[in-house]
C-alpha positions as CSV (number, residue, x, y, z in Angstrom):
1,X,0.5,-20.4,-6.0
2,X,1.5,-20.3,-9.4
3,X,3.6,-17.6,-11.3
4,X,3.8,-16.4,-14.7
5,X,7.3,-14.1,-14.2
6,X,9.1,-15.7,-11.5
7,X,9.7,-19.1,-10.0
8,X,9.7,-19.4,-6.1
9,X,11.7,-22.3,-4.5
10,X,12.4,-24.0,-1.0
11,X,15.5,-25.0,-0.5
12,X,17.2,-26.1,3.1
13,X,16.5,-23.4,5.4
14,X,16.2,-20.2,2.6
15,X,13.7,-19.7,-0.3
16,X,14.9,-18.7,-3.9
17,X,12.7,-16.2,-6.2
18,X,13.9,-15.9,-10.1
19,X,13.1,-13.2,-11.6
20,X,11.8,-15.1,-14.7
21,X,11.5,-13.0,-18.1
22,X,13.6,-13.3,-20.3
23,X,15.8,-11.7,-22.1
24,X,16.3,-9.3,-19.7
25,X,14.2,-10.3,-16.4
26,X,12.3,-6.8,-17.5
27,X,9.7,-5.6,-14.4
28,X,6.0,-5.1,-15.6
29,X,2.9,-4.7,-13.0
30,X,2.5,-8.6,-13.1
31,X,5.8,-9.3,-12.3
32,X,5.8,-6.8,-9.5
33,X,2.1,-8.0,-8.0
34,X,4.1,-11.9,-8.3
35,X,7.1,-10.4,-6.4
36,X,4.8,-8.8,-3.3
37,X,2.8,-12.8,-3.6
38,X,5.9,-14.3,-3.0
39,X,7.6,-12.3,-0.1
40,X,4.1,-12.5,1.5
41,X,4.0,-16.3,1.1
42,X,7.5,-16.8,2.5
43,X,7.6,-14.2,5.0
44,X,4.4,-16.5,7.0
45,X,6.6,-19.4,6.5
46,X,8.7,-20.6,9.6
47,X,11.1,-22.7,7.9
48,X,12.5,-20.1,5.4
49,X,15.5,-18.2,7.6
50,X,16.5,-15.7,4.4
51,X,14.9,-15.1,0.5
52,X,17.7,-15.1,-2.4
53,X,16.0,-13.0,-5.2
54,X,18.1,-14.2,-8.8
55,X,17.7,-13.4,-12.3
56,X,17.1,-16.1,-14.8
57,X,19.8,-16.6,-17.1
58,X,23.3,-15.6,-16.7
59,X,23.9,-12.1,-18.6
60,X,21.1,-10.0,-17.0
61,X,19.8,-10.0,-13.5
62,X,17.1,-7.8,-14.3
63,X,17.3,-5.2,-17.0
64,X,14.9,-2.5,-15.5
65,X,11.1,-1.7,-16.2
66,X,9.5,-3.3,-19.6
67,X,8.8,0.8,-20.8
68,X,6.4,-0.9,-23.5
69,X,4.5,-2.5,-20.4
70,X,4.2,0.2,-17.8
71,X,3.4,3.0,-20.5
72,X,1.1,1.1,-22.9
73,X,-2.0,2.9,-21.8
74,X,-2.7,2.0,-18.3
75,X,-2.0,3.7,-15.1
76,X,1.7,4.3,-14.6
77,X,1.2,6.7,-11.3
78,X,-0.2,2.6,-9.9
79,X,3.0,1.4,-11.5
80,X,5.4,3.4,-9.9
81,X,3.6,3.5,-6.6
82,X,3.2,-0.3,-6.2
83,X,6.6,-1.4,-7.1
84,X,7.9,1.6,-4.8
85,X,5.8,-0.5,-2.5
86,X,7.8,-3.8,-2.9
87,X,11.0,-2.0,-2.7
88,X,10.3,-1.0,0.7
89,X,8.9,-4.6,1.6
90,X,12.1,-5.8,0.4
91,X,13.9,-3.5,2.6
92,X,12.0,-3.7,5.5
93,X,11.2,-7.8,5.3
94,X,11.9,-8.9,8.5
95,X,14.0,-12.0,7.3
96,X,17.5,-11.4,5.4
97,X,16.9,-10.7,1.4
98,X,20.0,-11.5,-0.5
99,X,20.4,-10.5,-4.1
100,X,22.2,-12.7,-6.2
101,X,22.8,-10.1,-9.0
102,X,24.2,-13.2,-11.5
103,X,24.1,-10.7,-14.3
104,X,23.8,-6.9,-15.2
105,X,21.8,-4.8,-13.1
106,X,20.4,-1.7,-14.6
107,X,17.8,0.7,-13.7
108,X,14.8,-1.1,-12.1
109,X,17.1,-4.3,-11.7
110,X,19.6,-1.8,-9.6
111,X,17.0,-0.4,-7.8
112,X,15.6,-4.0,-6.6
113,X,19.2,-5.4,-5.7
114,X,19.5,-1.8,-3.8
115,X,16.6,-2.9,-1.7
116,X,17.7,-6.5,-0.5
117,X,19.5,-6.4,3.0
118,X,22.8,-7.8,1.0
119,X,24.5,-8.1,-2.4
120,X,26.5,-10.4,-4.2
121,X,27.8,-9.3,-7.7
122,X,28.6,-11.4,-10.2
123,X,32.7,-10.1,-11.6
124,X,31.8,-9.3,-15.1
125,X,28.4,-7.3,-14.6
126,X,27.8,-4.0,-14.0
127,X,25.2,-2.3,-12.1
128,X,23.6,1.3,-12.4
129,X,21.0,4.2,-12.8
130,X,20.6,4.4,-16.4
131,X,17.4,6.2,-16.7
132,X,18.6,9.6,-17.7
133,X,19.8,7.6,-20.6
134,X,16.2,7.6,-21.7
135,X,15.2,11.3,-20.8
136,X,13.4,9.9,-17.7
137,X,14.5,9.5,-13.5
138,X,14.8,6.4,-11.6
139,X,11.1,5.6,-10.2
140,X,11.5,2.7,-7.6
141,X,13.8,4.8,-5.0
142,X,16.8,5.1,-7.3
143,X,17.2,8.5,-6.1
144,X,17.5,7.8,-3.1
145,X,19.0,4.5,-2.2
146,X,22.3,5.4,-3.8
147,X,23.3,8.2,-2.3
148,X,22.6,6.8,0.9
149,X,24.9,3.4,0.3
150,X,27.4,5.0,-1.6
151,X,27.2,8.9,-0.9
152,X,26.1,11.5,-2.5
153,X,28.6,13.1,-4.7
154,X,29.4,10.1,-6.8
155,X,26.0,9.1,-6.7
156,X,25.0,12.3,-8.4
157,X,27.3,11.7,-11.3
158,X,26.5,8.4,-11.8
159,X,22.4,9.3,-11.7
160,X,22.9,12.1,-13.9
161,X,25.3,10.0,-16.8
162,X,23.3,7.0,-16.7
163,X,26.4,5.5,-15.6
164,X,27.1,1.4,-16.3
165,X,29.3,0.9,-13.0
166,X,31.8,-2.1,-13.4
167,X,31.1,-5.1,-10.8
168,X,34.8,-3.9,-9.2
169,X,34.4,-0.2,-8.7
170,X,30.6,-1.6,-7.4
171,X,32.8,-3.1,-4.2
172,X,35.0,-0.3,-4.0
173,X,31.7,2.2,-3.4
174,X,30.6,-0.4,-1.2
175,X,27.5,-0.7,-3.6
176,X,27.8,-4.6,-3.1
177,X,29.1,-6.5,-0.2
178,X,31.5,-9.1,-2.6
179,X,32.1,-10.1,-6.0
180,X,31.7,-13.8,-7.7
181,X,32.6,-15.8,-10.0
182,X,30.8,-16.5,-13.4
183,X,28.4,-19.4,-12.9
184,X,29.2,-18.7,-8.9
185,X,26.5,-16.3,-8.1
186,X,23.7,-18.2,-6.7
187,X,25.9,-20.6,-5.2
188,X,27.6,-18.1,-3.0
189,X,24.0,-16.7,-2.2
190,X,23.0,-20.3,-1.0
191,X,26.0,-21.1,1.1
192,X,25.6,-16.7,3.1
193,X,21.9,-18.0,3.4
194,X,23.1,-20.9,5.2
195,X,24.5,-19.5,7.7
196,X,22.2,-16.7,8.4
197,X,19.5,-19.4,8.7
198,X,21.9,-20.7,11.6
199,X,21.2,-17.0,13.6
200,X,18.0,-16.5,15.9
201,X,15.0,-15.6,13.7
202,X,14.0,-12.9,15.9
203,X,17.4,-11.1,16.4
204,X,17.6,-11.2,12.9
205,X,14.2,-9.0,12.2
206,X,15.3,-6.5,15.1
207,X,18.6,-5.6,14.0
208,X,16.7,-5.5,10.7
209,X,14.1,-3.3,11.9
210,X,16.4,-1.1,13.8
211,X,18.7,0.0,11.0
212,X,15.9,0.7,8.6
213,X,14.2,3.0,11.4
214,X,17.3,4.5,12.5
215,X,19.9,5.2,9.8
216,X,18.2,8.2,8.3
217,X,17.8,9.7,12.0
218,X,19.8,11.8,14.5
219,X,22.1,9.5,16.5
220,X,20.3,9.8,19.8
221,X,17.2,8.6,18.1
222,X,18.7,6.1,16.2
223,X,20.0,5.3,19.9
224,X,16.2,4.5,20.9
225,X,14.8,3.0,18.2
226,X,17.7,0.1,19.1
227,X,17.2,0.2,22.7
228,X,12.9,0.0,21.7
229,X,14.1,-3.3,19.6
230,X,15.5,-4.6,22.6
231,X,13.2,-4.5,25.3
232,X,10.5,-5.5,22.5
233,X,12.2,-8.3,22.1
234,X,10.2,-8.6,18.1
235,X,10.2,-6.0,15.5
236,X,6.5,-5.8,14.8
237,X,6.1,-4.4,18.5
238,X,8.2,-1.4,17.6
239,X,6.4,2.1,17.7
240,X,8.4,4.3,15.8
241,X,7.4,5.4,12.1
242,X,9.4,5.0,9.3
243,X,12.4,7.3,8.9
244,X,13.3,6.0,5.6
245,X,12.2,8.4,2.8
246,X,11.4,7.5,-0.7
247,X,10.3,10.7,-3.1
248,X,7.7,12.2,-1.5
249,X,6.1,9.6,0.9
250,X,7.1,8.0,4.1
251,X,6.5,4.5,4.7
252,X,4.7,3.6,7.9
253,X,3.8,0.1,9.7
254,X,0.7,0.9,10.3
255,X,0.1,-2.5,12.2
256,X,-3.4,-3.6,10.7
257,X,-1.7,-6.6,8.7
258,X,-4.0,-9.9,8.7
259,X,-6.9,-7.5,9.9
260,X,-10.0,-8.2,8.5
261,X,-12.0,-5.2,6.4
262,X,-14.7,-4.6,5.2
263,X,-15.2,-1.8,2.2
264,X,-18.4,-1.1,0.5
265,X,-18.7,0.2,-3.0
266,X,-15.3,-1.0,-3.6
267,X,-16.1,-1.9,-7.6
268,X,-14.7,1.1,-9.1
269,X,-13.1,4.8,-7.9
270,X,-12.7,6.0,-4.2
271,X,-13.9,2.0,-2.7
272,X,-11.4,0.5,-5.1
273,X,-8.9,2.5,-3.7
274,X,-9.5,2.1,-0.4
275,X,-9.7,-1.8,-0.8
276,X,-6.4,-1.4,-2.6
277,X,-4.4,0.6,0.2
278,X,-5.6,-1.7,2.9
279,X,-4.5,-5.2,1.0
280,X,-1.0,-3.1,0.4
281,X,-0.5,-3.1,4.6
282,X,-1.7,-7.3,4.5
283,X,-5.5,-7.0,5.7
284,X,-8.1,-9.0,4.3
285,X,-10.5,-7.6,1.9
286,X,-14.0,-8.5,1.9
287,X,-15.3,-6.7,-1.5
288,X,-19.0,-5.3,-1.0
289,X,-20.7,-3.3,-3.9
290,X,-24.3,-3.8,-5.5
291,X,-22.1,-4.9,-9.0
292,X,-21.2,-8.2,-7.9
293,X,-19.1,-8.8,-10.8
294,X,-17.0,-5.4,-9.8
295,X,-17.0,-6.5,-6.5
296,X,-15.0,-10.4,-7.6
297,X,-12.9,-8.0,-10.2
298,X,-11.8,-6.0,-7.2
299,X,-10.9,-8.9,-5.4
300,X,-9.5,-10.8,-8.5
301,X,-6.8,-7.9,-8.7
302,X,-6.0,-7.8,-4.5
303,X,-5.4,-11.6,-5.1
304,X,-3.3,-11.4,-8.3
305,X,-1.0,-9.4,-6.3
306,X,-0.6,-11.4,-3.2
307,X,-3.4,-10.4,-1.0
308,X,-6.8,-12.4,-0.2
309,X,-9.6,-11.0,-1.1
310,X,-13.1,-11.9,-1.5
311,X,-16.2,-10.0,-3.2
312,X,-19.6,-9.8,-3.0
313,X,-22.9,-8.3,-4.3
314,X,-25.3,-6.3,-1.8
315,X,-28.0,-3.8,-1.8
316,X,-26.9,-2.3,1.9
317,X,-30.3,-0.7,2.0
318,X,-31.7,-4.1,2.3
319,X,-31.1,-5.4,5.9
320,X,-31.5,-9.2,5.1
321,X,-28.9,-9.2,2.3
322,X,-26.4,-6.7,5.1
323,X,-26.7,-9.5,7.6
324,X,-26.2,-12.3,5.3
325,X,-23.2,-10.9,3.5
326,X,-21.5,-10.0,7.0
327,X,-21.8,-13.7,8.0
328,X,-20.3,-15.1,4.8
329,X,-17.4,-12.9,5.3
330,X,-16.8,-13.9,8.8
331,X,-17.2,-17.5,7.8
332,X,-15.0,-17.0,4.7
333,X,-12.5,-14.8,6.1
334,X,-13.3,-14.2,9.8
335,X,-14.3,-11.6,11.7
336,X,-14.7,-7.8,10.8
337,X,-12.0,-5.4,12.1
338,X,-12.2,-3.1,10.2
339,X,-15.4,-1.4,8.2
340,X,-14.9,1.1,5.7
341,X,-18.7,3.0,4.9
342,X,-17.6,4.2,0.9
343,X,-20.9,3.0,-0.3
344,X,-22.7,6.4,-1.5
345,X,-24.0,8.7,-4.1
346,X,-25.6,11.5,-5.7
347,X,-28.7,10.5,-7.0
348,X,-30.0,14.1,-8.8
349,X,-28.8,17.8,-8.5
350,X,-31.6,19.8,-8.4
351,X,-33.0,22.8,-6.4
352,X,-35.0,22.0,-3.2
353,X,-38.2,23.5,-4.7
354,X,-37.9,20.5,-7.7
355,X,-37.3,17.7,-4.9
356,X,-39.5,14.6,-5.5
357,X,-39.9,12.7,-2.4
358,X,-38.5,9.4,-4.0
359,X,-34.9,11.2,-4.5
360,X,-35.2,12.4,-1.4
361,X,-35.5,9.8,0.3
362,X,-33.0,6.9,-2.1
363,X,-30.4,9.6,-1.1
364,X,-31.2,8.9,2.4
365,X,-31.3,5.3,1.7
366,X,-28.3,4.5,0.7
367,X,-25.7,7.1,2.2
368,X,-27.1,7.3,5.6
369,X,-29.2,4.2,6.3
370,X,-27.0,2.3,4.4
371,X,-24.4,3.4,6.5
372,X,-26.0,2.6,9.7
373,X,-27.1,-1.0,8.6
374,X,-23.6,-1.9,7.6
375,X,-22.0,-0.7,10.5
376,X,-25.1,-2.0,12.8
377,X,-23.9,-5.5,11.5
378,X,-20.4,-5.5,12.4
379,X,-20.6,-3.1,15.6
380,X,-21.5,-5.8,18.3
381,X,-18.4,-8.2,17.5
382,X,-16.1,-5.3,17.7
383,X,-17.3,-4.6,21.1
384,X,-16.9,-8.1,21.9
385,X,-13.8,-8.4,20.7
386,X,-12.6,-4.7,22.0
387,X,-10.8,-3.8,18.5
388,X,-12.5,-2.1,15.9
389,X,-12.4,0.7,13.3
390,X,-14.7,2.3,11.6
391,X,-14.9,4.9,9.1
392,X,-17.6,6.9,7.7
393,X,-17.4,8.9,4.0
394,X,-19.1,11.8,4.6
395,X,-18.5,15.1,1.9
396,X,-18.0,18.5,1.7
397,X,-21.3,18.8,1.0
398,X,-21.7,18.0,4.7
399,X,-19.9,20.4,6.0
400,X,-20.5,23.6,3.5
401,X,-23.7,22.6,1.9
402,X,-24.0,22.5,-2.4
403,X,-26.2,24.7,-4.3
404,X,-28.4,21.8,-5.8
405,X,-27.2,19.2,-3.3
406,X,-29.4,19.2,-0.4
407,X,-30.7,15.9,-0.2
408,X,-27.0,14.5,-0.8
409,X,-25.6,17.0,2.0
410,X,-28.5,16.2,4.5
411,X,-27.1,12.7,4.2
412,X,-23.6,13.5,4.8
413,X,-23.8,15.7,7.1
414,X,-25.9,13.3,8.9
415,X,-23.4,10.7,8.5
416,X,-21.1,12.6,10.6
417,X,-23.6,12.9,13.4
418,X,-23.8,9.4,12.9
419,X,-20.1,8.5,13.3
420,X,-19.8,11.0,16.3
421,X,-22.3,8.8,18.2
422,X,-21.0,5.6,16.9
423,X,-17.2,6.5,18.3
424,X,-19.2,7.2,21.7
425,X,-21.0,4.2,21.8
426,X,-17.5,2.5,21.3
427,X,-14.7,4.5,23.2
428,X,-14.3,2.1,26.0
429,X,-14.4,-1.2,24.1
430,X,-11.1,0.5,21.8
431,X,-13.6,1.0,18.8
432,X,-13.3,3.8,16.8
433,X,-15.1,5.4,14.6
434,X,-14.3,8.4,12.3
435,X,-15.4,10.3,9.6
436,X,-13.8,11.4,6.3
437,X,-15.1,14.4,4.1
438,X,-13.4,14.6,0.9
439,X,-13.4,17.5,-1.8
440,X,-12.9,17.8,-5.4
441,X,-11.5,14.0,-6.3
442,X,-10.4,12.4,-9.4
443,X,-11.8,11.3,-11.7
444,X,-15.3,11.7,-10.9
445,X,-15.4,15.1,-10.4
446,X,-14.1,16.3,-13.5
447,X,-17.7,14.7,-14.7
448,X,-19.2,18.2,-13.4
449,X,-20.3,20.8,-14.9
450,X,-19.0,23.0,-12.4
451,X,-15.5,21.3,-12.2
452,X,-13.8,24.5,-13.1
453,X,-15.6,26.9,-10.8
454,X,-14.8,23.9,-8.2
455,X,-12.1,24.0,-8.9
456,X,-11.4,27.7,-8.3
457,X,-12.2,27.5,-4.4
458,X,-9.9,25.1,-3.9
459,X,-6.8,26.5,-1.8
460,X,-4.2,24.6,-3.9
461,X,-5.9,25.1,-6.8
462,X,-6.2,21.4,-8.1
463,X,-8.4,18.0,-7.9
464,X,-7.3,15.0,-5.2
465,X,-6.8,11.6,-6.3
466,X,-8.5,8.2,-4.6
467,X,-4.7,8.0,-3.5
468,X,-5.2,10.9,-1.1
469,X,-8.5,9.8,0.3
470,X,-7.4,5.9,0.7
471,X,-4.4,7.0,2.4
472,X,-6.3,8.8,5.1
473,X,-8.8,6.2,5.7
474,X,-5.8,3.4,5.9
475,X,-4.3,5.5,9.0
476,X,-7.4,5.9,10.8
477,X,-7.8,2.4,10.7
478,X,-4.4,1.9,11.8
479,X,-2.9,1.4,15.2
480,X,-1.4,4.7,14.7
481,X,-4.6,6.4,15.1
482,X,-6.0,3.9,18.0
483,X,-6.3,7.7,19.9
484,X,-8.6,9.2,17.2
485,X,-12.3,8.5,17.2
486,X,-15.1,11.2,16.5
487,X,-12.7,12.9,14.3
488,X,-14.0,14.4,10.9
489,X,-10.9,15.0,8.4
490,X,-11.8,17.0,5.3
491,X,-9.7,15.7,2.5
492,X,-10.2,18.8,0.5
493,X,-6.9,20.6,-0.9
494,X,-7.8,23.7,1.2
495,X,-11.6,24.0,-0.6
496,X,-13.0,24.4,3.2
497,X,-10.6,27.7,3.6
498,X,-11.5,30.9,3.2
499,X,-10.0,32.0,-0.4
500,X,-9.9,35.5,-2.0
């Protein structure tokens, strides 16, 4: 795979990513999406022991985030969210990450040599928080890996000044773990890998694994989630969640990585999301929407970023093109694991008494029959395999009703009757099968007439993001939730409450 921002290299028993922009090794989303390629690429890889991750150059290791990159127009809330992503599979990469910081570290740059396992500074750079410099805050954990690996109260001061801190008073803090020589950086970084390549492989991910899980948690806790890494005898068996918090979300092994799913309507909006979360925890995507070309865009971007993907066009009312599109994505991918049902829509708004039988019944077509011929195609080899998750978007609408909506709540309110009997027909084979009913959701619903009044009813008084919804669906077709089936979760902000 070939890079545009970094170079990856094998070396002996270790692999060595450059961070590869010069001047300053500046992040943007590209180099970020090559970063998660690369760790996934080596982490599959048996012969690399330990990743190095080097700046190009030897002044500047990485000089933080390219500002003219992230906040030239396109999403920055995806910016921040996917590199804080990284950082954590940094952190939590089950092989030892060294950071050969060869030059100064600042902002973004600090935040990624804060996330490798160990750090090696060259003498005459400096490393630091400088965002406050710039009127903003530290958006890739900044906040919260410092204090935690050098305490809080200097910390504070130096997050608050923007502070440069010189490579020495960096190894006094215990910010790094030793200082180099100019042009010895990478060197030293080879020769530590060396001999961590010498240690057992899997001893290596559990102690690894336990610190990350345990650190941030009471002692007797910490206590078990060593003692868990033990018996398990390999990290990826361990049950506990994540106890390592970064802003407001907690990251989770939700143990679906090399899964197969399948997510219709995944073009644009709520599917896109969905197909997003799910390549972020390693499954792969098979892309379904009627827009074909959406569908390969989708799937353009998972792959761009490290994932596999694949899209394709289909009508799921149509049960020939259903069948044939489920066996080219066992044949290109394998077989389905997971099957997300987004695939839906709201053909007219109108009043039963101005119904025309053909809306009636293209609503019906597509959100519930479309539903069932999608998940009809992919139910049997779940069985057959006894792992499977399934998960139906249902609405609102289904649950409350919607002046104007009653062909689009019939169907989703049928699609919940649908799941329910779906989860029955697979309880004893471990297939599950759940539905989802979200609310007012970004950015569609703004598209409403009624978007204020909706607004209005809901209990925390604002819209949801595809975030919200995508996150949901991810954990119900996680491990995590292998206890859950017939469930319906309304993803609504309180709308379903009863507000004065």
């Amino acid at each position: 795979m070939g890079f545009e921002t970094l170079i990856l290299a094998r070396e002996e028993s270790y692999a060595v990513i450059t961070l590869n922009r010069p001047p300053a090794n500046a992040i943007s989303e590209t180099l970020m999406r090559e970063l998660n390629g690369a760790l996934s690429g080596v982490q599959t890889d048996d012969s690399v022991r330990a990743v190095i991750i080097t700046g190009a150059g030897d002044k500047i290791f990485c000089g933080g985030a390219d500002l003219g990159s992230a906040f030239s127009g396109g999403d920055i809330d995806h910016f921040i969210r996917f590199g804080n992503s990284v950082m954590r599979k940094i952190e939590r990469f089950p092989k030892p990450v060294i950071a050969a910081i060869n030059g100064h570290a600042m902002g973004g740059g600090c935040e990624i040599a804060m996330a490798c396992h160990l750090r090696l500074l060259k003498e005459t750079a400096r490393m630091g928080q400088t965002e406050s410099n710039l009127g903003i805050i530290p958006g890739y954990g900044g906040t919260q890996r410092l204090p935690r690996l050098i305490g809080r109260t200097k910390a504070l001061e130096f997050l608050l000044l923007g502070t440069q801190i010189p490579a020495k008073e960096c190894l006094e803090l215990r910010l790094v773990n030793r200082l180099c020589k100019d042009g010895e950086t990478l060197n030293d970084a080879k020769a530590l890998a060396r001999q961590l390549g010498k240690r057992a492989p899997l001893a290596m991910a559990a102690i690894i694994k336990a610190v990350d899980e345990g650190l941030e948690a009471p002692m007797a806790r910490s206590i078990d989630v060593e003692i868990e890494g033990r018996r398990r005898g390999h990290p990826g068996l361990l049950r506990q969640a994540r106890a390592r918090v970064q802003g407001a979300l907690i990251a989770m092994d939700l143990g679906i990585g090399g899964k197969v799913a399948l997510v219709t309507g995944a073009a644009r909006s709520l599917g896109k999301a969905d197909a997003l979360t799910l390549a972020a925890e390693g499954c792969k995507l098979a892309i379904v929407d009627l827009n074909a070309e959406g569908a390969e865009e989708t799937a353009k971007e998972i792959n761009s970023g490290g994932g596999q993907a694949r899209g394709y066009g289909c009508d799921i009312r149509d049960t020939a093109q259903v069948q044939a599109v489920v066996a080219r994505i066992e044949k290109d991918l394998g077989p389905v694991d997971i099957c997300v049902n987004n695939a839906g829509m709201i053909y007219t708004v109108g009043q039963l008494k101005d119904m025309r039988d053909e809306d009636w019944e293209f609503n019906l077509a597509v959100n519930l029959t479309g539903t069932m011929k999608v998940t009809r195609a992919v139910f049997p080899g779940m069985r057959e395999r006894r792992w499977g998750r399934i998960v139906c978007m249902a609405s609102i609408a289904g649950l409350m009703g919607g002046f104007g909506q009653t062909a689009y709540s019939a169907t989703k309110i049928g699609v919940i009757g649908f799941a329910k009997s779906v989860a029955l027909e697979g309880a004893r084979y471990n297939v599950t099968c759940n539905a989802v009913a979200p609310g007012i959701i970004a950015p569609n619903a703004s598209l409403s007439p009624l978007y204020e009044r909706m607004v209005k009813r809901v209990a925390m008084q604002k819209e949801g993001e595809p975030e919200d919804v995508a996150n949901a669906i991810a954990f119900l077709c996680s491990e995590r939730a292998r206890y859950i089936t017939g469930a319906v979760l309304p993803i609504t902000g309180g709308m379903d409450l009863f507000t004065f």
